[in-house]
PDB file of N, H, CA, C and O in Angstrom:
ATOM      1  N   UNK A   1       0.841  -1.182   0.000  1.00  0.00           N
ATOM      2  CA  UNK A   1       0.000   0.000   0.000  1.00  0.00           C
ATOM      3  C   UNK A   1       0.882   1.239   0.000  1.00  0.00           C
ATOM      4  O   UNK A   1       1.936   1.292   0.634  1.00  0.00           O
ATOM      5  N   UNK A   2       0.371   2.299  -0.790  1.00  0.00           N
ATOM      6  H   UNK A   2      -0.485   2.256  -1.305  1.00  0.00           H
ATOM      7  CA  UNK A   2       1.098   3.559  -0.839  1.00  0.00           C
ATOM      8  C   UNK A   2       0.387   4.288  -0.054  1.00  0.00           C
ATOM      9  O   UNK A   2      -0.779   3.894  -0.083  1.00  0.00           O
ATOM     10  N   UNK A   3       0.576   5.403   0.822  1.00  0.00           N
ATOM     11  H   UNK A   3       1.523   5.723   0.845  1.00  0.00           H
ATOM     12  CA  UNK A   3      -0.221   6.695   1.242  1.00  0.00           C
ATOM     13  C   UNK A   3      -0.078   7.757   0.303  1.00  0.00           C
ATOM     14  O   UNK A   3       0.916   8.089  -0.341  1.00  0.00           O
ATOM     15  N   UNK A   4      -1.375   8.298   0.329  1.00  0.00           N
ATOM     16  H   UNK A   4      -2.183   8.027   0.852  1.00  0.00           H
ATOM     17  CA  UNK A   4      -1.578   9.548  -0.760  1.00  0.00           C
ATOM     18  C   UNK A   4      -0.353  10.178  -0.928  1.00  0.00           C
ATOM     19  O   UNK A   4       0.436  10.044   0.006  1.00  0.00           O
ATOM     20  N   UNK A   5      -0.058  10.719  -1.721  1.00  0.00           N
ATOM     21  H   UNK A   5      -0.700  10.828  -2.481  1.00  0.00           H
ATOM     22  CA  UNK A   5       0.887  11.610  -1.688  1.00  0.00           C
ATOM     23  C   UNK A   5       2.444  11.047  -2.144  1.00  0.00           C
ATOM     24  O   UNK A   5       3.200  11.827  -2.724  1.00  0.00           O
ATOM     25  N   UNK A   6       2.847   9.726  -1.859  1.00  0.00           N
ATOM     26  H   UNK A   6       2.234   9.093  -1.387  1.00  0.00           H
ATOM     27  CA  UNK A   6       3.923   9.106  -1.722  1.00  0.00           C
ATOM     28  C   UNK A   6       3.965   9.208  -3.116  1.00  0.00           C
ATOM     29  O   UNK A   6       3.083   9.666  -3.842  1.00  0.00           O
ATOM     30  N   UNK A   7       5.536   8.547  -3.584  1.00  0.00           N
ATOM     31  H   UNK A   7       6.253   8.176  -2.994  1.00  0.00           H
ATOM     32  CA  UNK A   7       6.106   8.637  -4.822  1.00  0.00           C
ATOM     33  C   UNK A   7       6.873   7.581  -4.722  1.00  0.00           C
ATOM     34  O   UNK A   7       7.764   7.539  -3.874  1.00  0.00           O
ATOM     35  N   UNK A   8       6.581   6.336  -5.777  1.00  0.00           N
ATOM     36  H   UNK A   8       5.857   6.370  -6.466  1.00  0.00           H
ATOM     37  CA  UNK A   8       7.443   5.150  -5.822  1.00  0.00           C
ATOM     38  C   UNK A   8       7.970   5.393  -7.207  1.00  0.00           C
ATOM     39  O   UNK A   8       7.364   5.968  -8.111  1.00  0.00           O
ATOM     40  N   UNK A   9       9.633   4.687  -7.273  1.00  0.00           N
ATOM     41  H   UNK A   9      10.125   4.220  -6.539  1.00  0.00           H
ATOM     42  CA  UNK A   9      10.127   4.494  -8.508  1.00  0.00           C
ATOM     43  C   UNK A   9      10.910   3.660  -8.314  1.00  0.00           C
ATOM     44  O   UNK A   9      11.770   3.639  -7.433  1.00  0.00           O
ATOM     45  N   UNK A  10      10.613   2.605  -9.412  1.00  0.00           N
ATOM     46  H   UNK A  10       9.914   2.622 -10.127  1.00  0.00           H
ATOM     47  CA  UNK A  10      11.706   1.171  -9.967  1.00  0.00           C
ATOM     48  C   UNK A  10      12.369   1.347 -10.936  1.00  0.00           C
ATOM     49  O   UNK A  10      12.052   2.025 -11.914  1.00  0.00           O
ATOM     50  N   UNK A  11      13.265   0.813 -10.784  1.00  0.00           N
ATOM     51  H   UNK A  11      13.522   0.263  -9.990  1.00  0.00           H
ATOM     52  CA  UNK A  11      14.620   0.505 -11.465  1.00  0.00           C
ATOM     53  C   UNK A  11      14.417  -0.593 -11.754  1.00  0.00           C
ATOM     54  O   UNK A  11      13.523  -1.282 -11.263  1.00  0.00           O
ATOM     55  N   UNK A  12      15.606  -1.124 -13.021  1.00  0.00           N
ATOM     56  H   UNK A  12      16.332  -0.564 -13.419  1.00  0.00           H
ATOM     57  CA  UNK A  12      15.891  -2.634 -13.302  1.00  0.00           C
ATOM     58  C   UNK A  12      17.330  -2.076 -13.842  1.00  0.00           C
ATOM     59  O   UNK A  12      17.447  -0.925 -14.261  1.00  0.00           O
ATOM     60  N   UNK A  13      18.519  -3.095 -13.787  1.00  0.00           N
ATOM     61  H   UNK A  13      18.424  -4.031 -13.447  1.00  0.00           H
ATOM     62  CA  UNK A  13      19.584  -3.009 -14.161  1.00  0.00           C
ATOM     63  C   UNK A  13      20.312  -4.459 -15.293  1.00  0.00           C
ATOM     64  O   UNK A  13      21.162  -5.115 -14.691  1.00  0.00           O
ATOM     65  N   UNK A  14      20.198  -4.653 -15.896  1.00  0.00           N
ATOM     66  H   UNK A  14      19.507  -4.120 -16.385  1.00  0.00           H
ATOM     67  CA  UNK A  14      20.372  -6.108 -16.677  1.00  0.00           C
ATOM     68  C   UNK A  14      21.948  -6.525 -16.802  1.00  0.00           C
ATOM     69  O   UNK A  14      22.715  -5.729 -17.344  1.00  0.00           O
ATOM     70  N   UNK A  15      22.466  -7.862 -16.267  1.00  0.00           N
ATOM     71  H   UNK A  15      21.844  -8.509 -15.827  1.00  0.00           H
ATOM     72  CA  UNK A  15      23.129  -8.402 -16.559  1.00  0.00           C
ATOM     73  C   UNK A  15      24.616  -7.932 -15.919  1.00  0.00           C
ATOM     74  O   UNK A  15      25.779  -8.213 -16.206  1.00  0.00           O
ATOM     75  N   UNK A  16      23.951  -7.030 -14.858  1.00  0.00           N
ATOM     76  H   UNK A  16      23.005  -6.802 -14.625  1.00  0.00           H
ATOM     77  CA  UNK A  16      25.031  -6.609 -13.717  1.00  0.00           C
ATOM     78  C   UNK A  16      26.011  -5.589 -14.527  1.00  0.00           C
ATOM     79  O   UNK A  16      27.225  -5.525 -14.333  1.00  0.00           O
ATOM     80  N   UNK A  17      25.252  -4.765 -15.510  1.00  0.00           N
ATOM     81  H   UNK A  17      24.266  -4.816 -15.667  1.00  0.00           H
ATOM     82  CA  UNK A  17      25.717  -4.015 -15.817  1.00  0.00           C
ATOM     83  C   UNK A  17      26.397  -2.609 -15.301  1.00  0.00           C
ATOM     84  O   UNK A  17      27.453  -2.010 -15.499  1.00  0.00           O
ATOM     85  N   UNK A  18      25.222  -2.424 -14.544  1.00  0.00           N
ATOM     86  H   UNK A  18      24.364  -2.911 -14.384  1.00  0.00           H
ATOM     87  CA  UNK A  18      25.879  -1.011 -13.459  1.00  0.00           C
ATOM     88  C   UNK A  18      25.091   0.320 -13.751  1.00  0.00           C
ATOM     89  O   UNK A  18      25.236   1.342 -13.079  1.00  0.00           O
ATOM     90  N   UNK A  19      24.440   0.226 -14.575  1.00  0.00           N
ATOM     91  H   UNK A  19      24.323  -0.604 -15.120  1.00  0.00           H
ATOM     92  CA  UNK A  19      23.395   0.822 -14.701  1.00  0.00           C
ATOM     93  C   UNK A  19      21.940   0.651 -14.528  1.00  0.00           C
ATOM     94  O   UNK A  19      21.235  -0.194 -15.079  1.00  0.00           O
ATOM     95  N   UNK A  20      21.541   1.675 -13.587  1.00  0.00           N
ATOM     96  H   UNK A  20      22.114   2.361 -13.140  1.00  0.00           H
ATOM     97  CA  UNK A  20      19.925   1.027 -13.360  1.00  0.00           C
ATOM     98  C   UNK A  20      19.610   2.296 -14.480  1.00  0.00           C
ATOM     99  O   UNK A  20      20.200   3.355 -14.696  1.00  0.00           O
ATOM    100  N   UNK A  21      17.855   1.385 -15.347  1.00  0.00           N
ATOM    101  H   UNK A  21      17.376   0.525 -15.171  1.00  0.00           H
ATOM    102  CA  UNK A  21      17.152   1.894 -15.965  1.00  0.00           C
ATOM    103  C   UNK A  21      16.244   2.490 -14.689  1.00  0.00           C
ATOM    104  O   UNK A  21      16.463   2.206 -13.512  1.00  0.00           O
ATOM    105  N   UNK A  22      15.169   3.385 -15.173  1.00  0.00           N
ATOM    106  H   UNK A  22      14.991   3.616 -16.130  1.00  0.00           H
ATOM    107  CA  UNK A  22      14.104   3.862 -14.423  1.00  0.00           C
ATOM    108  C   UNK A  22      13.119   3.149 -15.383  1.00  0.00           C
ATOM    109  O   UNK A  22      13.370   3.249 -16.584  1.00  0.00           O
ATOM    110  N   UNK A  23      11.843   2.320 -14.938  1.00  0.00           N
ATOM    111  H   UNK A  23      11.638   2.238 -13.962  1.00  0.00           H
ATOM    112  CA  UNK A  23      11.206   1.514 -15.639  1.00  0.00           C
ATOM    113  C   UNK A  23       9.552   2.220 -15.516  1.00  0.00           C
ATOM    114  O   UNK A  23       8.595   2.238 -16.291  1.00  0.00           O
ATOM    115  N   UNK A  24       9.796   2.775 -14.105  1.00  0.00           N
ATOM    116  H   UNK A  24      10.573   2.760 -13.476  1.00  0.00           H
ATOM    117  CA  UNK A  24       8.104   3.026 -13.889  1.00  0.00           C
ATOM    118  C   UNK A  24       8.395   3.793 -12.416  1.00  0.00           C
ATOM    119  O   UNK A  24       9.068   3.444 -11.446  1.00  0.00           O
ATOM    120  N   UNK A  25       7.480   5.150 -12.723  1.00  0.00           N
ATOM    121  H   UNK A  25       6.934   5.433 -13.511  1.00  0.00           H
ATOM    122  CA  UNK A  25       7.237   5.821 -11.264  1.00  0.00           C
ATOM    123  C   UNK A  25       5.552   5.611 -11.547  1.00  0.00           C
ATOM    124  O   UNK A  25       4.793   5.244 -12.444  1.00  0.00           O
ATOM    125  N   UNK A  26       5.512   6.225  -9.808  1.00  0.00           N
ATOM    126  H   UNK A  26       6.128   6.523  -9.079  1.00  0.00           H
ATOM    127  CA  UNK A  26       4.111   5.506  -9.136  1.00  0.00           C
ATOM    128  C   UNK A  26       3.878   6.837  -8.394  1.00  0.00           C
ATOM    129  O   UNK A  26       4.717   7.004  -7.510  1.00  0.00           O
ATOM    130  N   UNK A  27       2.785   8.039  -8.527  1.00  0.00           N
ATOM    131  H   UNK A  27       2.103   7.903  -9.246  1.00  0.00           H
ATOM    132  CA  UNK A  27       2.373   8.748  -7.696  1.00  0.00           C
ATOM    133  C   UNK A  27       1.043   8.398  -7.032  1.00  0.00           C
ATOM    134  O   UNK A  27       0.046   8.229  -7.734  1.00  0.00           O
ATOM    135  N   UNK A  28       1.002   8.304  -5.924  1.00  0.00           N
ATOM    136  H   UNK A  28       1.812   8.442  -5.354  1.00  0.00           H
ATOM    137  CA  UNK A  28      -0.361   7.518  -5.373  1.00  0.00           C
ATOM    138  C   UNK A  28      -1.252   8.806  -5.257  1.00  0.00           C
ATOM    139  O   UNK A  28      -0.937   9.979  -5.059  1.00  0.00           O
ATOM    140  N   UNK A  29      -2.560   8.155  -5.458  1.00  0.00           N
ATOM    141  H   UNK A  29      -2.816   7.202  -5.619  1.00  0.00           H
ATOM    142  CA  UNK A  29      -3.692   9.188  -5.827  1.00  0.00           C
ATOM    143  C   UNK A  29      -4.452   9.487  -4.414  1.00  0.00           C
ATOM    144  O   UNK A  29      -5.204  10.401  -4.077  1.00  0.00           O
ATOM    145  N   UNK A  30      -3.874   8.172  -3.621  1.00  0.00           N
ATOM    146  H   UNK A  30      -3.263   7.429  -3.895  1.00  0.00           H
ATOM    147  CA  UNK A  30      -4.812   7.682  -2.487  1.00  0.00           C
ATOM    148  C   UNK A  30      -4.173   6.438  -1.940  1.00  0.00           C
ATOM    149  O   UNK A  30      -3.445   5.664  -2.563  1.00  0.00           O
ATOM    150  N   UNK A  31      -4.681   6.331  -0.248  1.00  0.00           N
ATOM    151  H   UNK A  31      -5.272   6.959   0.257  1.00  0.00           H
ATOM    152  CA  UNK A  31      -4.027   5.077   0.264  1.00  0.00           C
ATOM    153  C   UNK A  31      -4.553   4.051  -0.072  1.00  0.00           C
ATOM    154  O   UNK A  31      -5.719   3.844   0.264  1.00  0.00           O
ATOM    155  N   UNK A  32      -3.888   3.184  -0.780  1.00  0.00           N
ATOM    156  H   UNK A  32      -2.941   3.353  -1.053  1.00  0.00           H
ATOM    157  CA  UNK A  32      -4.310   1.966  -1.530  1.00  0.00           C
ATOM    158  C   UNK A  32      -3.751   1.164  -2.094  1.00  0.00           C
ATOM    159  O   UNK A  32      -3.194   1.998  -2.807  1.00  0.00           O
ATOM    160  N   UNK A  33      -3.277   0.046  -2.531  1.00  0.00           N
ATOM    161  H   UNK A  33      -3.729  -0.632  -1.952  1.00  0.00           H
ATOM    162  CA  UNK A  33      -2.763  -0.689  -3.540  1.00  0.00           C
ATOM    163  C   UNK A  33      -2.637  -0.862  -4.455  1.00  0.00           C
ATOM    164  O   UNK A  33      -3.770  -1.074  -4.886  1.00  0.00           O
ATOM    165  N   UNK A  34      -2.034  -0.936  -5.141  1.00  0.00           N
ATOM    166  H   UNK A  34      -1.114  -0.763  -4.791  1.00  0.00           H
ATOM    167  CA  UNK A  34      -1.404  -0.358  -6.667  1.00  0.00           C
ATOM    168  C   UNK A  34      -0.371  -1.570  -7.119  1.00  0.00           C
ATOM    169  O   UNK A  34       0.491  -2.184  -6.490  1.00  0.00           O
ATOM    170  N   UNK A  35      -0.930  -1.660  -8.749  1.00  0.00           N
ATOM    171  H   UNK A  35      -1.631  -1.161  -9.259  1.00  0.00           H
ATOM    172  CA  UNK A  35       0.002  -2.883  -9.607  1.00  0.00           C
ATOM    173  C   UNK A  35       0.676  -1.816 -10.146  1.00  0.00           C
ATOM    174  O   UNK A  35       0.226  -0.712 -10.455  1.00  0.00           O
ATOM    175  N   UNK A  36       2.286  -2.428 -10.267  1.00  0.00           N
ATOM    176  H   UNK A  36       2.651  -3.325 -10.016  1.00  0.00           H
ATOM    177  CA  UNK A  36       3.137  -1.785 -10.924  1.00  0.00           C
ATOM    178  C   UNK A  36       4.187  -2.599 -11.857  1.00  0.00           C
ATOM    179  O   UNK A  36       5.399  -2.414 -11.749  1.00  0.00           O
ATOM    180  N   UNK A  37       3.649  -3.475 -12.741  1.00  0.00           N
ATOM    181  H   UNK A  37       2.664  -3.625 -12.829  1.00  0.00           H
ATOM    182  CA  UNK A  37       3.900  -4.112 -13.827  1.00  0.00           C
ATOM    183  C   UNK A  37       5.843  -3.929 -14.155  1.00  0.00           C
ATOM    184  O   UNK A  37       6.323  -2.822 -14.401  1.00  0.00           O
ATOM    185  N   UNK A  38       6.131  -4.354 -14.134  1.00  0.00           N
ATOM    186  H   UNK A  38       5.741  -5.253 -13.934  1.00  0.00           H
ATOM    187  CA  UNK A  38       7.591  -4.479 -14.385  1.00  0.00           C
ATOM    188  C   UNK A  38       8.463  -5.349 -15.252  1.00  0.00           C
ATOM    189  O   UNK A  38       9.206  -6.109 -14.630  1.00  0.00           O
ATOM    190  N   UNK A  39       8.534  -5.398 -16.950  1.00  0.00           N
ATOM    191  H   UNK A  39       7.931  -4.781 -17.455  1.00  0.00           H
ATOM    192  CA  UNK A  39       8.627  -6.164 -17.972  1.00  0.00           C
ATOM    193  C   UNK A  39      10.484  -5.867 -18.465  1.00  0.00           C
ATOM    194  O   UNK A  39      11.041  -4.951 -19.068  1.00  0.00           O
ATOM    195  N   UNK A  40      10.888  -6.939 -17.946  1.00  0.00           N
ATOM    196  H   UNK A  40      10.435  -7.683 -17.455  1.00  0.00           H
ATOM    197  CA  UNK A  40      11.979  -6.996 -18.194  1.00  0.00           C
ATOM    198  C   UNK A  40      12.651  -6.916 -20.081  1.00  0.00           C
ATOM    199  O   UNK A  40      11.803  -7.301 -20.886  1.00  0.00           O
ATOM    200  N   UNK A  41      13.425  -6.663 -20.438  1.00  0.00           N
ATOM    201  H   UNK A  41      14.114  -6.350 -19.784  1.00  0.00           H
ATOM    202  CA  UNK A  41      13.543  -7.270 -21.626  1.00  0.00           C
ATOM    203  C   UNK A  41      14.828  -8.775 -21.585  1.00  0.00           C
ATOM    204  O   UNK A  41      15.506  -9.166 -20.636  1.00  0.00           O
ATOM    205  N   UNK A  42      14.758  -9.249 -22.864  1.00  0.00           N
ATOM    206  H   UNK A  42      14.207  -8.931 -23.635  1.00  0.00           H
ATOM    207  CA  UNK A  42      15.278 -10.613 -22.819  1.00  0.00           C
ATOM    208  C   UNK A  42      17.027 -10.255 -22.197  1.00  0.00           C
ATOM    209  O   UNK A  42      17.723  -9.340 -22.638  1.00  0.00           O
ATOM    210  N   UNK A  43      17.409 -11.142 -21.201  1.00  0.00           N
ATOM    211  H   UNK A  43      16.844 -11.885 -20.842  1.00  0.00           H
ATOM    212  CA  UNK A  43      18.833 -11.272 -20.428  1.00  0.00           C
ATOM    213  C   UNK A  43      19.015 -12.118 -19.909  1.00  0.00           C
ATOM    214  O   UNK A  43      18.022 -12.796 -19.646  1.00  0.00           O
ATOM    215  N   UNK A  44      20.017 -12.488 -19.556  1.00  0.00           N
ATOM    216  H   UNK A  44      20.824 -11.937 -19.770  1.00  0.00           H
ATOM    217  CA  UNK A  44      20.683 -13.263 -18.783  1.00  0.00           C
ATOM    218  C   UNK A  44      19.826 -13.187 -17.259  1.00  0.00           C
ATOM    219  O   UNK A  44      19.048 -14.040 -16.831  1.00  0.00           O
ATOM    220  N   UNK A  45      20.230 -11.880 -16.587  1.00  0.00           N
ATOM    221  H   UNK A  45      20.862 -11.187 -16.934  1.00  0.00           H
ATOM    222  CA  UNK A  45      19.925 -11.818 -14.904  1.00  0.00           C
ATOM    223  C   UNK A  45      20.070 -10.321 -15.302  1.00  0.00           C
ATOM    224  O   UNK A  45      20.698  -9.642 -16.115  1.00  0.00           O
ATOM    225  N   UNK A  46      18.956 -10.127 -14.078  1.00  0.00           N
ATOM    226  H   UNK A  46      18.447 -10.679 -13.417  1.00  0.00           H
ATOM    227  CA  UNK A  46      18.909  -8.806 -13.784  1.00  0.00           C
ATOM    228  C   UNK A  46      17.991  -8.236 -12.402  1.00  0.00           C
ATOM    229  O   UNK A  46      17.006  -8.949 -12.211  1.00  0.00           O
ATOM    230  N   UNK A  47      18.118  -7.204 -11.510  1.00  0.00           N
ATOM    231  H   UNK A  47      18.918  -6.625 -11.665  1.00  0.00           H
ATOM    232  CA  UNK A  47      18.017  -6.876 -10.424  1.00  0.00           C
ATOM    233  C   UNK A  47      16.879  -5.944 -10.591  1.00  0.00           C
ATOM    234  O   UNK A  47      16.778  -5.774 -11.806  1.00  0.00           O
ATOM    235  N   UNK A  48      15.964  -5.250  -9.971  1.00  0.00           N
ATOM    236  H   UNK A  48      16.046  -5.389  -8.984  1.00  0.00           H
ATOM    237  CA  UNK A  48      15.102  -4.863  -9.360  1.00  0.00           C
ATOM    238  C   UNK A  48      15.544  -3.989  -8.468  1.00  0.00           C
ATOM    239  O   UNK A  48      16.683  -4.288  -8.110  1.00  0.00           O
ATOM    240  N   UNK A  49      15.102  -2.971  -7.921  1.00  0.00           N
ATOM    241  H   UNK A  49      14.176  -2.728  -8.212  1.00  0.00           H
ATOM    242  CA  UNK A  49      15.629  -1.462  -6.964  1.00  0.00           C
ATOM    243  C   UNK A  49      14.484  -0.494  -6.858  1.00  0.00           C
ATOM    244  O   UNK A  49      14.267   0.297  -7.776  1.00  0.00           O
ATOM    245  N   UNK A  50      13.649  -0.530  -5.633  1.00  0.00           N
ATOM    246  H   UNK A  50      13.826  -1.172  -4.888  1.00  0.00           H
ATOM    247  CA  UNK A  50      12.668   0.322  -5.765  1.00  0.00           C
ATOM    248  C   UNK A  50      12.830   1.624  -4.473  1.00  0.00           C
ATOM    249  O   UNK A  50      12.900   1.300  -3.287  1.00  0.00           O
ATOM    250  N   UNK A  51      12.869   2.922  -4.869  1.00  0.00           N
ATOM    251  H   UNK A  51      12.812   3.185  -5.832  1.00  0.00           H
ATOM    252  CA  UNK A  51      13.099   3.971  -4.228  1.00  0.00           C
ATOM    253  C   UNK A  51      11.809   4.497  -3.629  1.00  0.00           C
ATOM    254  O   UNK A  51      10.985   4.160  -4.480  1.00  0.00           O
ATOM    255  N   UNK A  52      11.070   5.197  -2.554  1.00  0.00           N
ATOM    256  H   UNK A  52      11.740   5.470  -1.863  1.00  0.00           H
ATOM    257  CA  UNK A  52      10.194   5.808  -2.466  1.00  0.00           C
ATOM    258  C   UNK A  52      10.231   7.063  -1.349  1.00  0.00           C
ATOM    259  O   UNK A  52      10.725   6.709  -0.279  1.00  0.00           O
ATOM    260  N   UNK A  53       9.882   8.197  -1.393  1.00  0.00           N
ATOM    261  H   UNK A  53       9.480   8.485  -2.263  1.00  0.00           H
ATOM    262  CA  UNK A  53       9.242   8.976  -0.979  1.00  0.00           C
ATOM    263  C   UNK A  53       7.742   9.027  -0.218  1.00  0.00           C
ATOM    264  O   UNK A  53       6.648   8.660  -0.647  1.00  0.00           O
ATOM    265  N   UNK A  54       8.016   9.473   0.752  1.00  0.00           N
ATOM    266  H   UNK A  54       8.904   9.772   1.100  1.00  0.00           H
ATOM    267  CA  UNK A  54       6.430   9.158   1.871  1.00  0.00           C
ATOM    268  C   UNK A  54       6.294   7.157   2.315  1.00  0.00           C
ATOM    269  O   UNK A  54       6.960   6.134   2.161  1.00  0.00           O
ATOM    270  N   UNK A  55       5.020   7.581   2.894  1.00  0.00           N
ATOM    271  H   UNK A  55       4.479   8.413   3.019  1.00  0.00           H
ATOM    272  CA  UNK A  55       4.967   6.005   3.671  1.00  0.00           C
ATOM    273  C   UNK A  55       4.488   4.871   2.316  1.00  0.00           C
ATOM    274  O   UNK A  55       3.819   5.164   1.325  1.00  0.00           O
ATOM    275  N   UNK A  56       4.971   3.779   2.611  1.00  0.00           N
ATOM    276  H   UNK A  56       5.514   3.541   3.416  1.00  0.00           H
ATOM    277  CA  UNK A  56       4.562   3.157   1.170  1.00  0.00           C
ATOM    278  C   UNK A  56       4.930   1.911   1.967  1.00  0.00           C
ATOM    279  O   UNK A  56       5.616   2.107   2.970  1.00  0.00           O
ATOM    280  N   UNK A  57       4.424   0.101   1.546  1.00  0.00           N
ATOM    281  H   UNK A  57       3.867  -0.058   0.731  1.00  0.00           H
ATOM    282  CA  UNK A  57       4.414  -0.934   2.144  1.00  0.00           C
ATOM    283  C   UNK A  57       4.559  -2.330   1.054  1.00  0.00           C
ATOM    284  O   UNK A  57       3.805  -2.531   0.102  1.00  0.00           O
ATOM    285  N   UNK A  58       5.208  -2.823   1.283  1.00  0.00           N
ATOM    286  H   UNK A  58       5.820  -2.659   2.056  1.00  0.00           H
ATOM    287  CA  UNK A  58       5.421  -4.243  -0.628  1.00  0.00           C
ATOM    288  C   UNK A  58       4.983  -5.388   0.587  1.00  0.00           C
ATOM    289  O   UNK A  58       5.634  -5.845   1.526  1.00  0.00           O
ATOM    290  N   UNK A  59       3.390  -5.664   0.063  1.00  0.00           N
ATOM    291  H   UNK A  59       2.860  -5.293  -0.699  1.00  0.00           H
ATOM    292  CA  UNK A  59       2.943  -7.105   0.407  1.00  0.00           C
ATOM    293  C   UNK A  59       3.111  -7.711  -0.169  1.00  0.00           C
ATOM    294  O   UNK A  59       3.140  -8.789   0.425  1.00  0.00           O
ATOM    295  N   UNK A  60       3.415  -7.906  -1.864  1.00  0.00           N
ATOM    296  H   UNK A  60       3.391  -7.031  -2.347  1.00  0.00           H
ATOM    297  CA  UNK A  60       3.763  -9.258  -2.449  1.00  0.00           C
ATOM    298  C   UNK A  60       4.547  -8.324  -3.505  1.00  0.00           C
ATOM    299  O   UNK A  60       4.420  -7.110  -3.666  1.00  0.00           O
ATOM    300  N   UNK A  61       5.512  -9.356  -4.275  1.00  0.00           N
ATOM    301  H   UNK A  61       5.615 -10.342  -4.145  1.00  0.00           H
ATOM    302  CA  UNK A  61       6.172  -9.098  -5.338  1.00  0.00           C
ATOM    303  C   UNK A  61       6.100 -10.708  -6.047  1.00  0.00           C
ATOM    304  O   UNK A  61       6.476 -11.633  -5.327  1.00  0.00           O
ATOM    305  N   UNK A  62       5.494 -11.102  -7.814  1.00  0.00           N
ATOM    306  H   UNK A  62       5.189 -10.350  -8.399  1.00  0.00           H
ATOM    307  CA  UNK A  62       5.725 -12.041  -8.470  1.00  0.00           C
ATOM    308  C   UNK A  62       6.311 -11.907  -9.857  1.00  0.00           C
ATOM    309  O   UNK A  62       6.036 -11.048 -10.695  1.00  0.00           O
ATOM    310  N   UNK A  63       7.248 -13.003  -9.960  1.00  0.00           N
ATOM    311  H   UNK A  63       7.471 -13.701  -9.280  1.00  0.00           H
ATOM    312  CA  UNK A  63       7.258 -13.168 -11.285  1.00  0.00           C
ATOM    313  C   UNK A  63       6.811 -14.078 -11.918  1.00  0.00           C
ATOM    314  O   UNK A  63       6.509 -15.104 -11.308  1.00  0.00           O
ATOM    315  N   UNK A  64       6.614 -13.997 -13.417  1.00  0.00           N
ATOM    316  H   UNK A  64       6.859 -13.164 -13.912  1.00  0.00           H
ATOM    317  CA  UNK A  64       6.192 -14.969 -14.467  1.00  0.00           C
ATOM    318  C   UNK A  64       6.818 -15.494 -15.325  1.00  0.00           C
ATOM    319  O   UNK A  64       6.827 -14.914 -16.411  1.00  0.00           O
ATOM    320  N   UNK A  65       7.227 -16.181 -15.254  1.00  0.00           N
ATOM    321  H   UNK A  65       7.221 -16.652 -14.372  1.00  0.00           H
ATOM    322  CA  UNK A  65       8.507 -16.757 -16.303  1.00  0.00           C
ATOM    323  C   UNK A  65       8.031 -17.807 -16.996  1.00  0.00           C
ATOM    324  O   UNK A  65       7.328 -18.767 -16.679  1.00  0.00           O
ATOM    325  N   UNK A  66       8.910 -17.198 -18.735  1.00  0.00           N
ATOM    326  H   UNK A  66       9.481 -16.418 -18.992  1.00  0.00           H
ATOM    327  CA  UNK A  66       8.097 -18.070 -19.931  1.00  0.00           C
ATOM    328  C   UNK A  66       9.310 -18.629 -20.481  1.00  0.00           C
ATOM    329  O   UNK A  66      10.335 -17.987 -20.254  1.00  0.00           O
ATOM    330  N   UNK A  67       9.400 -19.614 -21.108  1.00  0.00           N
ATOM    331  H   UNK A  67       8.567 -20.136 -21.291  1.00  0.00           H
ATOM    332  CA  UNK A  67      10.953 -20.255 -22.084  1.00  0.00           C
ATOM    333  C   UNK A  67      10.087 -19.960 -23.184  1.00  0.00           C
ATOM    334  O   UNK A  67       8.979 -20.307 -23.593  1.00  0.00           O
ATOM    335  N   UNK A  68      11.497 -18.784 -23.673  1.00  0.00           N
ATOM    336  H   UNK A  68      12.397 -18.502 -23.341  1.00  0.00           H
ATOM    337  CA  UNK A  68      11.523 -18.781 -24.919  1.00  0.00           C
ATOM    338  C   UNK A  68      12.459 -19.827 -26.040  1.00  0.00           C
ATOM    339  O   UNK A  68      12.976 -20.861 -25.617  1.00  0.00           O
ATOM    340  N   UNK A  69      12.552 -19.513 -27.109  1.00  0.00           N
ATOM    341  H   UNK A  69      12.132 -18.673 -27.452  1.00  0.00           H
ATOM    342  CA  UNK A  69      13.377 -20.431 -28.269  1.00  0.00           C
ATOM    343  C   UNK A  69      14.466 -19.669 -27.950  1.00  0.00           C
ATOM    344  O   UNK A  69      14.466 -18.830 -27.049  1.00  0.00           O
ATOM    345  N   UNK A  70      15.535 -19.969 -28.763  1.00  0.00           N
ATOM    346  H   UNK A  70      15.535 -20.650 -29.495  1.00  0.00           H
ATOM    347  CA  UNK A  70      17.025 -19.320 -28.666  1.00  0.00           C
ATOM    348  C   UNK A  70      16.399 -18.317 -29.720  1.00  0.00           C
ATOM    349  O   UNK A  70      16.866 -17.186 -29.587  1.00  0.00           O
ATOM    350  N   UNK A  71      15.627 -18.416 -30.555  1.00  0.00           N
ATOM    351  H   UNK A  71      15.248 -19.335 -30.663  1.00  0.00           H
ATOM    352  CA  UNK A  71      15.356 -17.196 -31.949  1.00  0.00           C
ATOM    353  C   UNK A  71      14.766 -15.923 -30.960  1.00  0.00           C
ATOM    354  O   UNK A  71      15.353 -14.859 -30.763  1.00  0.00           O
ATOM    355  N   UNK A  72      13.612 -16.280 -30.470  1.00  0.00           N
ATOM    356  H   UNK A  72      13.135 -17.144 -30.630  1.00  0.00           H
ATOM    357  CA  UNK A  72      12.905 -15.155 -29.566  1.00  0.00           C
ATOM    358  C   UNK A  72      12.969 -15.254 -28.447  1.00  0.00           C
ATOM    359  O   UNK A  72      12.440 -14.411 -27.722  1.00  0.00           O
TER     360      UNK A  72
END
């Protein structure tokens, strides 16, 4: 849950590169729960980093993982 006002932002960094991308900020409208979709592109490994401003709370985090072909 975010409280009004708060400000979330994720990062992803791929393949231990050393650079985090910014993928998605989150201004909450209201205290409530909020999906914040996070679509990697194709890599090896890569990390996750979420920053926030004001009160904010992570009850779950999932992933979905698909096998692709070596083509796609």
């Amino acid at each position: 849950k975010i409280a009004l006002g708060a400000v979330l932002k994720a990062f992803i960094q791929y393949d231990s590169s050393g650079t985090w991308k910014s993928v998605a900020t989150l201004t909450a409208a209201g205290k409530r729960s909020y999906y914040l979709p996070v679509v990697p592109h194709r890599c090896d490994h890569f990390r996750v980093r979420i920053e926030a401003t004001g009160e904010w709370a992570l009850h779950s985090l999932a992933i979905e993982y698909y096998a692709g072909s070596a083509l796609h």
